[in-house]
C-alpha positions in Angstrom: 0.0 0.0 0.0 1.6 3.5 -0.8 1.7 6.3 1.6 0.4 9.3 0.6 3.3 11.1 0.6 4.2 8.1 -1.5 1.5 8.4 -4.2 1.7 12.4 -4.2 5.0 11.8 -5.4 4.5 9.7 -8.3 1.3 11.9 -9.1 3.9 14.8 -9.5 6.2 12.5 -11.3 3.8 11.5 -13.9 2.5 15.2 -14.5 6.4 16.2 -15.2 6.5 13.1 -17.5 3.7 13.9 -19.8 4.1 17.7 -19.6 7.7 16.9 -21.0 6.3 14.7 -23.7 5.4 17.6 -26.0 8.4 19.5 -25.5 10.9 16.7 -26.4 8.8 16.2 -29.6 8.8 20.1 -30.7 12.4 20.2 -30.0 12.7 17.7 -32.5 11.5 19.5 -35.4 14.2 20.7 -38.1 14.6 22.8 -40.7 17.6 21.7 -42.6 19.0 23.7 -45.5 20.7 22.3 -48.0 22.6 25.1 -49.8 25.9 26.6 -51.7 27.7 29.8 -51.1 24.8 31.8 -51.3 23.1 29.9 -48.2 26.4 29.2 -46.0 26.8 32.6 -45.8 30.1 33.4 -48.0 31.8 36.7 -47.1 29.9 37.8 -44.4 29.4 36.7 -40.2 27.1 33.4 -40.0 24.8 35.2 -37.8 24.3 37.4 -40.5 23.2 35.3 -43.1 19.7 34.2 -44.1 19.9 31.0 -42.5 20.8 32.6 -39.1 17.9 35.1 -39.7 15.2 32.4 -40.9 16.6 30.4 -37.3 15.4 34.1 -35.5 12.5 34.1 -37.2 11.3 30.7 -36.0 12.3 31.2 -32.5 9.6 33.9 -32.6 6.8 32.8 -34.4 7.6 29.0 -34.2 9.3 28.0 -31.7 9.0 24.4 -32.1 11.2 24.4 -35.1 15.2 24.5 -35.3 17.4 25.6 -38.2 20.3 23.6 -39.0 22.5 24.7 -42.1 24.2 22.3 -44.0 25.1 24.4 -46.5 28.7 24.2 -48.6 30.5 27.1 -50.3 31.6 25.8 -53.9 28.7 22.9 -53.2 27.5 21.2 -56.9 23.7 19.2 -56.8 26.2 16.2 -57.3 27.8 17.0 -54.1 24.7 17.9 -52.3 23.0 14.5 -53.5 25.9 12.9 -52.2 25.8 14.2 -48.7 22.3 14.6 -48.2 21.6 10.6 -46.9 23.6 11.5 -44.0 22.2 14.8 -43.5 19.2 13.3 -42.9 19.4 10.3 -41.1 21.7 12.7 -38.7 18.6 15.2 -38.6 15.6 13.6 -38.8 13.8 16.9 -40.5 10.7 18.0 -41.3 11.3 20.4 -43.4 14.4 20.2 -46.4 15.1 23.7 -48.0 17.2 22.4 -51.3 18.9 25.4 -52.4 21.5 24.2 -55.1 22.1 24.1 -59.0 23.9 27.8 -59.3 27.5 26.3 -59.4 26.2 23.9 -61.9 24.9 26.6 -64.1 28.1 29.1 -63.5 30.0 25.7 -64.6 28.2 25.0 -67.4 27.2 21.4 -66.2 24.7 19.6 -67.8 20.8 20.3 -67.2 20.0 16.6 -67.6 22.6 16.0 -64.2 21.4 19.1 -62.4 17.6 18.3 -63.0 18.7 14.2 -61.9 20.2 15.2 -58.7 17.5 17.4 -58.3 15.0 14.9 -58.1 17.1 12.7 -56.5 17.1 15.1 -53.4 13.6 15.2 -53.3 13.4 11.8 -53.5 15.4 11.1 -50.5 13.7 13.7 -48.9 10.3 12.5 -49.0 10.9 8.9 -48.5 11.9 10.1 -44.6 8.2 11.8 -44.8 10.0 15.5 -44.9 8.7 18.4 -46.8 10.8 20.0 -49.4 10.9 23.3 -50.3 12.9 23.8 -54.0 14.5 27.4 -54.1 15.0 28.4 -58.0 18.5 29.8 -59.0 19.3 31.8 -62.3 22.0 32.6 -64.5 22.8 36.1 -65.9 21.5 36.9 -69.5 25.0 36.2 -71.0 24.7 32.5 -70.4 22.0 32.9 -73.2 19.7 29.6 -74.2 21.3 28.2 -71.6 20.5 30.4 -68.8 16.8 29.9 -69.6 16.8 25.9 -69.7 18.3 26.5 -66.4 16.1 28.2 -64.7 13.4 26.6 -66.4 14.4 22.9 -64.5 13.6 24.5 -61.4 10.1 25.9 -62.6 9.0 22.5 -64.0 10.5 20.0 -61.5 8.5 22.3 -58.7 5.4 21.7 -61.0 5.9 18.4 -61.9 6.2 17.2 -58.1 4.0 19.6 -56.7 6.4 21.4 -54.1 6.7 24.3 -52.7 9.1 26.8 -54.2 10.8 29.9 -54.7 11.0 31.4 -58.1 14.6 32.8 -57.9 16.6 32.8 -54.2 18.1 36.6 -55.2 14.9 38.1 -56.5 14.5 41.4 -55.7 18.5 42.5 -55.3 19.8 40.5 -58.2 19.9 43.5 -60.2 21.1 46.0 -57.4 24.8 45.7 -57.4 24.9 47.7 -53.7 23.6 44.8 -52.2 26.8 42.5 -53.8 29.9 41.9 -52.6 32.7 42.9 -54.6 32.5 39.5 -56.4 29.7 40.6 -57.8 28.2 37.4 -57.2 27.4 37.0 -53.2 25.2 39.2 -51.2 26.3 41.3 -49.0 24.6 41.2 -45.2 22.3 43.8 -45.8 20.9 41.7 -48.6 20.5 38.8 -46.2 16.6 39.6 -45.1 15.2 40.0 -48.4 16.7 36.6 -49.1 15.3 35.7 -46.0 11.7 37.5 -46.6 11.5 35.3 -50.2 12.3 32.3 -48.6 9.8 32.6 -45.4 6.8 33.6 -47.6 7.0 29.4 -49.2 8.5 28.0 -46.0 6.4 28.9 -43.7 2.9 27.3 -44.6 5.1 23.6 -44.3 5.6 24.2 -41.1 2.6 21.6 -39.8 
């Protein structure tokens, strides 16, 4: 027979225990973005970038969800197809923001590889029940037929699968050279929250 000191204890015990449950389950929810340079935050501080931003942004309004970037400067869709397995059995996410393909186009790699890794991605992604977000990338007009087959990929792999997307990650500063570095190809950190600002608008109605 418990005392009722006894049972008072295991009462409070079992109160801790289920109020806990929830917590350890929103803790587990991940936003993992799977980027180049223009994601990992090239030539400016981390917390600066949109990543770091978007992982503010959720501590406010969604608490339940972490950001983890696993993006890679100089990072091809070959090299991100071949890291992603890991990336998510690591994770676990919910949510997979695949932001790659510029240094395919800038390297003139083939459209029928980029649009194959692509879709591998997504593939992987969705077999471990995550939501993917595809963020579009484009080339400048110099790149010519090109440059429009490329961006096109992104535009008709989103359709074709259904997914949520981003037209073009740099849309609105893409043609404001202020807000580039003096590579002329990454943003600087005051371009950071309109990057930011596209990618929330799509990313936030996954966020079940």
């Amino acid at each position: 027979m418990l005392r009722p000191s006894s049972f008072r204890l295991l009462r409070s015990l079992l109160v801790l225990f289920i109020l806990a449950q929830p917590l350890a389950a929103l803790a587990a929810r991940t936003v993992l973005i799977f980027g180049d340079s223009l994601s990992a935050g090239y030539g400016i501080r981390q917390e600066d970038a949109w990543p770091s931003l978007l992982a503010k942004r959720l501590q406010e309004r969604h608490p339940d969800y972490n950001v983890v970037n696993a993006s890679i400067s100089g990072e091809t869709s070959s090299g991100g197809r071949s890291r992603l397995p890991a990336a998510l059995e690591r994770h676990n996410p919910s949510v997979v923001v695949i932001a790659l393909g510029s240094n395919d186009g800038l390297r003139g790699l083939p459209i029928a590889t980029l649009r194959e890794n692509l879709l591998a991605m997504i593939d992987a992604a969705q077999k471990t029940k995550a939501r993917v977000l595809l963020v579009g990338q484009r080339l400048p007009p110099n790149y010519g037929r090109y440059a429009e087959e490329f961006a096109q990929t992104f535009a008709d792999i989103a359709r074709q699968r259904r997914l949520a997307s981003v037209d073009f990650l740099l849309e609105g500063i893409a043609t404001r050279r202020d807000l580039f570095q003096a590579d002329a190809l990454h943003p600087t950190a005051e371009a950071q929250p309109i990057l930011m600002e596209s990618v929330w608008k799509r990313l936030e109605p996954l966020l079940k």
